[in-house]
C-alpha positions as CSV (number, residue, x, y, z in Angstrom):
1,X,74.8,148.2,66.1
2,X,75.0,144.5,66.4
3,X,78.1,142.6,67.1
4,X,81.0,144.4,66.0
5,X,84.8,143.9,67.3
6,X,85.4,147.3,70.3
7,X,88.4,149.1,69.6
8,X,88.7,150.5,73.1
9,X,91.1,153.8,73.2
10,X,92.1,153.8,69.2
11,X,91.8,157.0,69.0
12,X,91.2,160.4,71.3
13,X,88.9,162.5,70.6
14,X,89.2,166.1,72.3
15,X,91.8,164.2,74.6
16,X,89.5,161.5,75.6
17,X,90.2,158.1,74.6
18,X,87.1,157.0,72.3
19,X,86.6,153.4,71.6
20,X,85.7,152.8,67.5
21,X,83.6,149.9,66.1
22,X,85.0,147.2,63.7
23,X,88.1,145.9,62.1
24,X,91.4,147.9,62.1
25,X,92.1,147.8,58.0
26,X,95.3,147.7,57.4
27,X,98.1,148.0,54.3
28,X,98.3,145.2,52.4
29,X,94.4,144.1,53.2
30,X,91.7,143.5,50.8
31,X,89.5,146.8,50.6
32,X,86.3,146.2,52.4
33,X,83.4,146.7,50.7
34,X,80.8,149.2,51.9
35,X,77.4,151.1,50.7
36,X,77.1,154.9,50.6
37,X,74.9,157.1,49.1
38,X,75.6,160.1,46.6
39,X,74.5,163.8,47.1
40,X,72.1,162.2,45.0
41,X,70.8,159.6,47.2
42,X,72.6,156.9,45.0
43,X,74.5,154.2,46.2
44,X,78.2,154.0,45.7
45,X,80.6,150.6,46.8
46,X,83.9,150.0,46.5
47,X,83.3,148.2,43.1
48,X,81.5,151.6,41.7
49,X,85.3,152.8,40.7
50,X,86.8,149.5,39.9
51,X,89.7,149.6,38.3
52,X,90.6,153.4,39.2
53,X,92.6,154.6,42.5
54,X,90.5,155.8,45.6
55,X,92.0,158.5,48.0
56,X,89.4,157.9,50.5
57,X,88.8,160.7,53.4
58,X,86.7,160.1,56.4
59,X,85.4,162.9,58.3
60,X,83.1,162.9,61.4
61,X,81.2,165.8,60.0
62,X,81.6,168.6,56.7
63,X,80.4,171.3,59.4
64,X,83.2,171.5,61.5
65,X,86.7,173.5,60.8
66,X,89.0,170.6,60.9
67,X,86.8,168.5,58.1
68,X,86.4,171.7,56.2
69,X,90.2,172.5,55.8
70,X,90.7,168.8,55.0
71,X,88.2,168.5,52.4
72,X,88.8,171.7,50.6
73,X,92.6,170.7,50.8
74,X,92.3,167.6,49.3
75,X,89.9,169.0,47.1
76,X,92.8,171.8,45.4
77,X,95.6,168.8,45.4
78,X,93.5,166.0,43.6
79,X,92.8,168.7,41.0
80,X,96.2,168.2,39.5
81,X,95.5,164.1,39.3
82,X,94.4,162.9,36.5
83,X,91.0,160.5,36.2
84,X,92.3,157.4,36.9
85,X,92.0,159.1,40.7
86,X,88.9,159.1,42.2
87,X,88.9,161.0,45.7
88,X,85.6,160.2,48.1
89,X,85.1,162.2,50.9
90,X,82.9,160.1,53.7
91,X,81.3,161.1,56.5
92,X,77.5,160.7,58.2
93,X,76.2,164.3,57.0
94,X,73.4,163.7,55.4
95,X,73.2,163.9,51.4
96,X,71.6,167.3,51.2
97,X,73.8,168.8,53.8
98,X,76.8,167.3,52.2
99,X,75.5,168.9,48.2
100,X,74.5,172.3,50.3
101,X,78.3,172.7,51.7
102,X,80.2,171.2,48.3
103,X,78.3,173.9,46.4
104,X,79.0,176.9,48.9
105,X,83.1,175.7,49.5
106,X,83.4,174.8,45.8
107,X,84.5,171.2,45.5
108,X,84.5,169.8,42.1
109,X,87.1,167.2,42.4
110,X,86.4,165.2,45.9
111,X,82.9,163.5,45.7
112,X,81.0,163.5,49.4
113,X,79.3,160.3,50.0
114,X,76.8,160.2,53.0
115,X,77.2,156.6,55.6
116,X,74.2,158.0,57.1
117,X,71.9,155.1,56.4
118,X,73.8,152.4,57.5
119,X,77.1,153.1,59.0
120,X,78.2,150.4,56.6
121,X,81.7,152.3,55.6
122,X,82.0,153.0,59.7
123,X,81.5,149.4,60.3
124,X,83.6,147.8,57.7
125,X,86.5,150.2,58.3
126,X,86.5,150.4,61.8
127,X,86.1,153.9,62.2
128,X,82.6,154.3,64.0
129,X,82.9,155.8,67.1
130,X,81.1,154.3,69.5
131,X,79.2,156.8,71.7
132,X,79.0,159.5,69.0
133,X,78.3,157.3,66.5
134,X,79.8,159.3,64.0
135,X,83.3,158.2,61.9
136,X,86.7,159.1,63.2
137,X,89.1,160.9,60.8
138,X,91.0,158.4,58.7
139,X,92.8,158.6,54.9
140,X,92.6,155.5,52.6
141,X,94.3,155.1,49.3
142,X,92.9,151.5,47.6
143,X,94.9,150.7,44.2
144,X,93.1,149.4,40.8
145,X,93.3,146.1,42.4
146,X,91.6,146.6,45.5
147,X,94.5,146.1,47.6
148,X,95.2,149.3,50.3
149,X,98.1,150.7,50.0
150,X,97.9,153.7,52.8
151,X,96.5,153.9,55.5
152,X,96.0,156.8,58.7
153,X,93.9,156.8,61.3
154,X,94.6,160.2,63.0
155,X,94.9,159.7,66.4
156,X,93.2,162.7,67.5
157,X,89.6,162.8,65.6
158,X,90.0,167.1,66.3
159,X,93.5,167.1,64.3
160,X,94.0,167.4,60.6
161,X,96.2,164.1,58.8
162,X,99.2,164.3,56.7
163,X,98.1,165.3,53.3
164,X,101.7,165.3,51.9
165,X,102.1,161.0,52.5
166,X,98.9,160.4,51.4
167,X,99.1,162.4,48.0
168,X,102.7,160.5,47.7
169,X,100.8,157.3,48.0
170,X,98.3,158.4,45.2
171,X,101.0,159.1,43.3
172,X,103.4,156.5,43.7
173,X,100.0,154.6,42.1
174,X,100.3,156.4,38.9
């Protein structure tokens, strides 16, 4: 995965420390960019909802409890935002799986954006893990300017993040 700075022990996942891949992103930095793909297989960067505020979500996979709760949760709260919100939910499913479990859990409101091609969101955010080579669980919120404003890396991949702070960040935004 070339040369990418080792983040040994940021998080734990089932109890054991896992080491991630890139940058730690922190508030106050410039939003990376990154290249994900749609349900669609169309790409989607940072700059493809310019202007608007991102609630990012990473999951390591759509097909696990945890990611499911999350995702559907998110899904119900962003509801209530209005379109100058745009919530992503990112993990390396592929596209089809990711359209196939949107349509059977109902989510309207968060997109799911595949990093299956090249890990491009992992890399740039820090958040591949290494050995699984799938993303840890993590909540962005990026303002209309790029900047982040919110940041959590859950320390234990298995667990599910504060929804309450990061909705209060998305709204603080408004």
């Amino acid at each position: 995965m070339g040369n990418y700075q080792e983040r040994e022990g940021a998080v734990l996942f089932k109890g054991n420390p896992a080491t991630l891949l890139g940058p730690e992103v922190k508030v106050g930095d410039v939003a990376p960019d990154f290249r994900v793909v749609d349900n669609g297989l169309q790409p989607v960067t940072l700059a493809t909802a310019a202007g608007k505020i991102r609630l990012i979500t990473v999951v390591p996979s759509l097909d696990t409890p945890t990611c499911d709760t999350m995702t559907r949760q998110f899904n119900q709260e962003v509801a209530t935002l209005p379109d100058a919100v745009v919530a992503y939910t990112i993990s390396v499913d592929l596209p089809f799986a990711q359209k196939r479990w949107c349509g059977n859990a109902g989510i309207d409101r968060v997109q799911t954006l595949s990093d299956y091609q090249d890990r491009s969101f992992g890399l740039n955010y820090g958040l591949l893990l290494q050995n699984l080579k799938l993303l840890a669980r993590a909540v962005y919120v990026i303002d209309q300017n790029d900047k982040v404003v919110y940041v959590e890396l859950v320390p234990e991949v298995t667990a599910e993040p504060n929804y309450a702070a990061a909705l209060a960040a998305v709204k603080e935004l408004l």
